[in-house]
Short mmCIF file of the C-alpha atoms (twelve columns), coordinates in Angstrom:
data_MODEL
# 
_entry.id   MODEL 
# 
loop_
_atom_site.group_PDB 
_atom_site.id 
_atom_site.type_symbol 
_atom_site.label_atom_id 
_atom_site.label_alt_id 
_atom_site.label_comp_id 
_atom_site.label_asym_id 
_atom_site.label_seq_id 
_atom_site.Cartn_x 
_atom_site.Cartn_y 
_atom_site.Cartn_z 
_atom_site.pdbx_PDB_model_num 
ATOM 1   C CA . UNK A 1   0.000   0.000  0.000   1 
ATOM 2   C CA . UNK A 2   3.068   2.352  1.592   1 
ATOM 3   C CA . UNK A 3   4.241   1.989  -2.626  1 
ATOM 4   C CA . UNK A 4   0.794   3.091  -4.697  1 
ATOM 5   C CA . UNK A 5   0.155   6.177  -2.576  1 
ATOM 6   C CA . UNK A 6   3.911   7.259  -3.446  1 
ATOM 7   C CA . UNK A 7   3.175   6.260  -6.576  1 
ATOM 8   C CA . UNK A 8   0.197   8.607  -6.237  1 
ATOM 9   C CA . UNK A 9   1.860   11.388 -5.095  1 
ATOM 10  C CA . UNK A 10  5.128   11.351 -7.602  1 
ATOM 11  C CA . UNK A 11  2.809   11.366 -10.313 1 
ATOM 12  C CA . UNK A 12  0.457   14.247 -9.068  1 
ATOM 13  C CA . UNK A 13  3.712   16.169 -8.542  1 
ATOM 14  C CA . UNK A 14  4.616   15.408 -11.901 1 
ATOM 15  C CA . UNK A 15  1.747   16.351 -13.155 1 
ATOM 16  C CA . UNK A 16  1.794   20.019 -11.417 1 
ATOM 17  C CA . UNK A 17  5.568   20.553 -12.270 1 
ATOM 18  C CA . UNK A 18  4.807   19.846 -15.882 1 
ATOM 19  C CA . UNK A 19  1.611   22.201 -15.747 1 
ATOM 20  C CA . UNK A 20  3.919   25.152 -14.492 1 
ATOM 21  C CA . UNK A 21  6.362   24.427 -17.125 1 
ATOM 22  C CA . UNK A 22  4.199   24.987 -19.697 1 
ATOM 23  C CA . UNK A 23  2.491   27.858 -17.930 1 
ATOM 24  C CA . UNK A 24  6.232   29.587 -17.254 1 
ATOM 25  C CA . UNK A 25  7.919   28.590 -20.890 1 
ATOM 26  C CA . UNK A 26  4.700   29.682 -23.090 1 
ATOM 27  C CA . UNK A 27  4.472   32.538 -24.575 1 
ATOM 28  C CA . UNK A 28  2.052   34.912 -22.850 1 
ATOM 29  C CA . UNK A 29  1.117   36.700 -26.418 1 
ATOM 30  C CA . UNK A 30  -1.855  36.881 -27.977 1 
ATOM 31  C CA . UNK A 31  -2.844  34.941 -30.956 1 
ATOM 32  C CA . UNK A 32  -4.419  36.534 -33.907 1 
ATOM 33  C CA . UNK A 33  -5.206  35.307 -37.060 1 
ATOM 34  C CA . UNK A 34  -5.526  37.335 -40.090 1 
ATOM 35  C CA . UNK A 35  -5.384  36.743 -43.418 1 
ATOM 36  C CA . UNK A 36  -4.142  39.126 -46.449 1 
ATOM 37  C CA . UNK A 37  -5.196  38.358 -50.876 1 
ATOM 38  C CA . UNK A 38  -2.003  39.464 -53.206 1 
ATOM 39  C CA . UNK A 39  -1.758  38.808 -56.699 1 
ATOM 40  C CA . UNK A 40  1.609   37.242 -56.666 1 
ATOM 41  C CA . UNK A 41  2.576   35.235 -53.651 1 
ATOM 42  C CA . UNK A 42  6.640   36.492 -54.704 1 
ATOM 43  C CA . UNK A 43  8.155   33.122 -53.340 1 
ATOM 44  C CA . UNK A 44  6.260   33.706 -49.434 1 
ATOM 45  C CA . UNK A 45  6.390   30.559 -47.816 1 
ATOM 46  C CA . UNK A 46  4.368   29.372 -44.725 1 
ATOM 47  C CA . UNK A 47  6.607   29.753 -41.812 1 
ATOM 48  C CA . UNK A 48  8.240   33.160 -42.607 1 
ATOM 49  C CA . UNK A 49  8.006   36.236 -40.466 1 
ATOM 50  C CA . UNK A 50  5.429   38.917 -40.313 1 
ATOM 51  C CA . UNK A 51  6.870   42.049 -38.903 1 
ATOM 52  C CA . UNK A 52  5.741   45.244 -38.206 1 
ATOM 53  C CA . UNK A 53  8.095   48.338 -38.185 1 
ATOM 54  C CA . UNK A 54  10.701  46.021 -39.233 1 
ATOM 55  C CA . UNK A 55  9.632   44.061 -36.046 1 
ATOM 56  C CA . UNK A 56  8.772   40.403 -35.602 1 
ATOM 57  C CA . UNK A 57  5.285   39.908 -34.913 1 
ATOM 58  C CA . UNK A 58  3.750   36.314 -36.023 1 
ATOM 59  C CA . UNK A 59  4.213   34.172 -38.592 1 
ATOM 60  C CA . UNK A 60  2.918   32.762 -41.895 1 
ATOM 61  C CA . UNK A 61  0.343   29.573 -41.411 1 
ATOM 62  C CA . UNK A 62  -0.170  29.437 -44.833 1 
ATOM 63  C CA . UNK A 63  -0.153  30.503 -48.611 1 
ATOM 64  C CA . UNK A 64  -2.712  29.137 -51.052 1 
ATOM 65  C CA . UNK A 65  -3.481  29.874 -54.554 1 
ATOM 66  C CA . UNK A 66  -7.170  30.843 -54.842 1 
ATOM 67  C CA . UNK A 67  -8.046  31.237 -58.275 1 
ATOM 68  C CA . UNK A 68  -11.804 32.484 -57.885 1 
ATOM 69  C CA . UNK A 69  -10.653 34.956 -56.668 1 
ATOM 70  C CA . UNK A 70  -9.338  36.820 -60.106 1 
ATOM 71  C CA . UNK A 71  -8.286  39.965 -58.514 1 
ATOM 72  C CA . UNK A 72  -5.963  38.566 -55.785 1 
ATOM 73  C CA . UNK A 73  -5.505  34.710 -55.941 1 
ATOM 74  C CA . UNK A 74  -3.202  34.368 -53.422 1 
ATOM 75  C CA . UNK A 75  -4.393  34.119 -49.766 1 
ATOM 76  C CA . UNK A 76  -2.018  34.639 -46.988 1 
ATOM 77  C CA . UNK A 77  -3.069  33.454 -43.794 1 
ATOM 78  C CA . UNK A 78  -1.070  34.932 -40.422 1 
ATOM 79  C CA . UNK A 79  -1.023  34.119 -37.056 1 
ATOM 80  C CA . UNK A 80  0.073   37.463 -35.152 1 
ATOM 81  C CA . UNK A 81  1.570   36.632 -31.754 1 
ATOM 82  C CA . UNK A 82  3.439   38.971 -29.964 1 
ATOM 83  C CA . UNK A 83  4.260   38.930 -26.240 1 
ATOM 84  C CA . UNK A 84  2.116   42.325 -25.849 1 
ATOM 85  C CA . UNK A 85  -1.355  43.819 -26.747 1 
ATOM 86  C CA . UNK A 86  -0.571  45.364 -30.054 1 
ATOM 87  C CA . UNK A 87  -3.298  47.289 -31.685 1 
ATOM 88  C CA . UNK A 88  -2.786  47.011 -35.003 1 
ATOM 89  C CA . UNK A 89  -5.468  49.610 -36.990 1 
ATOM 90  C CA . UNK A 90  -7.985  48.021 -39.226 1 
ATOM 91  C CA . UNK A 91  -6.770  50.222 -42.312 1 
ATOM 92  C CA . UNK A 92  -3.263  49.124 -41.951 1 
ATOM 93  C CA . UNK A 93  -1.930  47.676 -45.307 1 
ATOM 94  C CA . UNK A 94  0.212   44.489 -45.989 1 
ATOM 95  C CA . UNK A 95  3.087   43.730 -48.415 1 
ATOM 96  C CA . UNK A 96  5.658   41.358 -49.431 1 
ATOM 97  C CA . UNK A 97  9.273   42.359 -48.755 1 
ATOM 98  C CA . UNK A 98  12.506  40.857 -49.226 1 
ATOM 99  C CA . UNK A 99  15.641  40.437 -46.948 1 
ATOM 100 C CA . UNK A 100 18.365  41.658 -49.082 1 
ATOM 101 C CA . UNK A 101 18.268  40.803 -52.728 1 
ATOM 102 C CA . UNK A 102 18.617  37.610 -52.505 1 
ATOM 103 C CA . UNK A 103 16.614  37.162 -48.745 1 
ATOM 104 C CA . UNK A 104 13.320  35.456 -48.257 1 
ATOM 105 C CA . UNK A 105 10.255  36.715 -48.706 1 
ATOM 106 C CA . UNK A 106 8.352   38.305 -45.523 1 
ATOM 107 C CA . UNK A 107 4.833   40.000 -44.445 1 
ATOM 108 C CA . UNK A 108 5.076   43.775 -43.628 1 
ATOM 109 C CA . UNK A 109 2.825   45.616 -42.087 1 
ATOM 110 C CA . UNK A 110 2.391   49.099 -42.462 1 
ATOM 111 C CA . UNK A 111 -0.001  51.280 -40.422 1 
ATOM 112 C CA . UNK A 112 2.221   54.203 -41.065 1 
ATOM 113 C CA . UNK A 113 -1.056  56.015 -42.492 1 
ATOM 114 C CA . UNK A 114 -3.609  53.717 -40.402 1 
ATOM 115 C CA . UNK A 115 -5.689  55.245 -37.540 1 
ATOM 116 C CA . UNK A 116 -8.838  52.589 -37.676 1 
ATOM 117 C CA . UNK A 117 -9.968  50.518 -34.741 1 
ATOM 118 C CA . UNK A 118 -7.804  47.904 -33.771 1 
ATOM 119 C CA . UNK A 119 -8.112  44.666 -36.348 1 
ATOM 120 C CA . UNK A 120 -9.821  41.557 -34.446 1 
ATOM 121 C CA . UNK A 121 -9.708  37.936 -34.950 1 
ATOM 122 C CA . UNK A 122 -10.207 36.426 -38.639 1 
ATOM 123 C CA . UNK A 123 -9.608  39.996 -40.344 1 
ATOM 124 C CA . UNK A 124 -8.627  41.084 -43.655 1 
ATOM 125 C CA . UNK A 125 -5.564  43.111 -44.184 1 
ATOM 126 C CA . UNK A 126 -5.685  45.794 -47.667 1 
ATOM 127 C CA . UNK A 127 -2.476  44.189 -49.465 1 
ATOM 128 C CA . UNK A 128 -0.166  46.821 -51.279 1 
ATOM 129 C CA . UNK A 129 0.864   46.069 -54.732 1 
ATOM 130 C CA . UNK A 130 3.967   44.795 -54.717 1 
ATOM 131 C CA . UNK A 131 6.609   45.680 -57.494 1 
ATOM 132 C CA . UNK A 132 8.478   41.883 -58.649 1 
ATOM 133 C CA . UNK A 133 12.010  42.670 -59.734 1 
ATOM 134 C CA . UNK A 134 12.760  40.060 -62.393 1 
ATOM 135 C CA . UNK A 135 16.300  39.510 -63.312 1 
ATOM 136 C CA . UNK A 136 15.875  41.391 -66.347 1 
ATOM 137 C CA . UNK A 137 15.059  44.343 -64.629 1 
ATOM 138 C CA . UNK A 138 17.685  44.253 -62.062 1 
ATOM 139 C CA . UNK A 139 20.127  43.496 -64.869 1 
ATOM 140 C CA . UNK A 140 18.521  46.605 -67.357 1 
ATOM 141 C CA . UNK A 141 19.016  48.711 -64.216 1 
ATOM 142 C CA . UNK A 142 22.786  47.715 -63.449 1 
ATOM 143 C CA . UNK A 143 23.431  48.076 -66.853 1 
ATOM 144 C CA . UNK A 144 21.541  52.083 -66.894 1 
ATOM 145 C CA . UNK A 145 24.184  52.359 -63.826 1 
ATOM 146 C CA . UNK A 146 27.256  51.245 -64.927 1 
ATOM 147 C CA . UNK A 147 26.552  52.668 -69.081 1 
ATOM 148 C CA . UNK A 148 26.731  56.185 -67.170 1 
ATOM 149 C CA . UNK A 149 29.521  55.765 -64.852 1 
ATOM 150 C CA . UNK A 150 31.160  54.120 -67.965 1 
ATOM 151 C CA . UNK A 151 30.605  57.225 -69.891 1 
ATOM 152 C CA . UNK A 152 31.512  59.670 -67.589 1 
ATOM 153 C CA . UNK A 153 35.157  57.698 -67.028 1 
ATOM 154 C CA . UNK A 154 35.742  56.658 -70.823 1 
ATOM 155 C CA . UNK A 155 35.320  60.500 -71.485 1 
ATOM 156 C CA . UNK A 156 37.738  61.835 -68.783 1 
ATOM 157 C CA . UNK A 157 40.360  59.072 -69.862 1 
ATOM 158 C CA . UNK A 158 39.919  59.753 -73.856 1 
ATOM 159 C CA . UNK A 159 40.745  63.596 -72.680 1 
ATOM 160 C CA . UNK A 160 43.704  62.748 -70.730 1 
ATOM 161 C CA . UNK A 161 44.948  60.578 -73.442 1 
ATOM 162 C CA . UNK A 162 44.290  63.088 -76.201 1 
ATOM 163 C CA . UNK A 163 45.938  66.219 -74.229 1 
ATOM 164 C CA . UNK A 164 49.846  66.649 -73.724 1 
ATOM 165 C CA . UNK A 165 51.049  66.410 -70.105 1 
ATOM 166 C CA . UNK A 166 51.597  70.710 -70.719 1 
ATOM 167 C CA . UNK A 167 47.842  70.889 -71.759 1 
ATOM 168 C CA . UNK A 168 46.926  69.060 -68.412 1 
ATOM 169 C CA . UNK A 169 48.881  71.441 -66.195 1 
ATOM 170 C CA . UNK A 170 47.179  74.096 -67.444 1 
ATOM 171 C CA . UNK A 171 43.474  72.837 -67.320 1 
ATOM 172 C CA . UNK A 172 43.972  71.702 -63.994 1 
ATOM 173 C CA . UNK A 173 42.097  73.471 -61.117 1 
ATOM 174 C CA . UNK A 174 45.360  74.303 -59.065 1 
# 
């Protein structure tokens, strides 16, 4: 008998050890679900951050192609969960950013220009358009930059080539 109420009472402890645990290592945020429609999901992946003033505030649950819906078939759901009440306004916008050039694909939120009610559960964030840099692009761009720094050097050198050291001296600034 002196071994089952032990038994009893090692468990029970257990039991209220592990309860505190989970009370004392769980977040204390508050979980919020909202969901965002884009018309190009630009590589977002479940899992990656949402932030908000370039701070992390949830997560991605999921991304899912939604082709009813013409306008914006892709539907990004997001679980906010940050250790504080954050009062996010209703009008606050959402886009799709990039860390780096090469970085994964994130959720912003902006509420730079927002001063609605706070969003509740299962709401709908306005998604900005968002502006997909294709390689040609990037490379049309690098090439704009580099065609006028080329210029501006091929010019200088062709004039230092074509005047006589004398001819130098006396156009210089000194």
């Amino acid at each position: 008998m002196m071994g089952w109420k032990s038994f009893r009472f090692v468990a029970l402890a257990g039991v209220v050890v592990l309860a505190l645990l989970l009370v004392v290592l769980k977040p204390l945020g508050h979980n919020l679900v909202v969901k965002a429609y884009f018309t190009n999901s630009n590589s977002l992946r479940a899992g990656a951050p949402v932030r908000l003033a370039g701070v992390d505030v949830g997560s991605v649950r999921s991304v899912r192609a939604r082709p009813e819906l013409k306008e914006a078939p892709v539907e990004v759901v997001m679980v906010l969960n940050p250790q504080y009440d954050l009062n996010i306004p209703a009008d606050s916008t959402a886009l799709l950013e990039s860390a780096g050039v090469l970085g994964e694909t994130f959720v912003e939120i902006d509420s730079t220009h927002a001063s609605g009610p706070p969003i509740g559960a299962d709401s709908v964030l306005k998604a900005q358009p968002t502006v997909q840099l294709t390689t040609e692009r990037i490379l049309e761009k690098l090439s704009d930059i580099l065609g006028k720094k080329t210029c501006d050097c091929e010019t200088n050198k062709k004039d230092d080539i074509v005047r006589s050291p004398a001819e130098k001296k006396s156009k210089s600034p000194h």
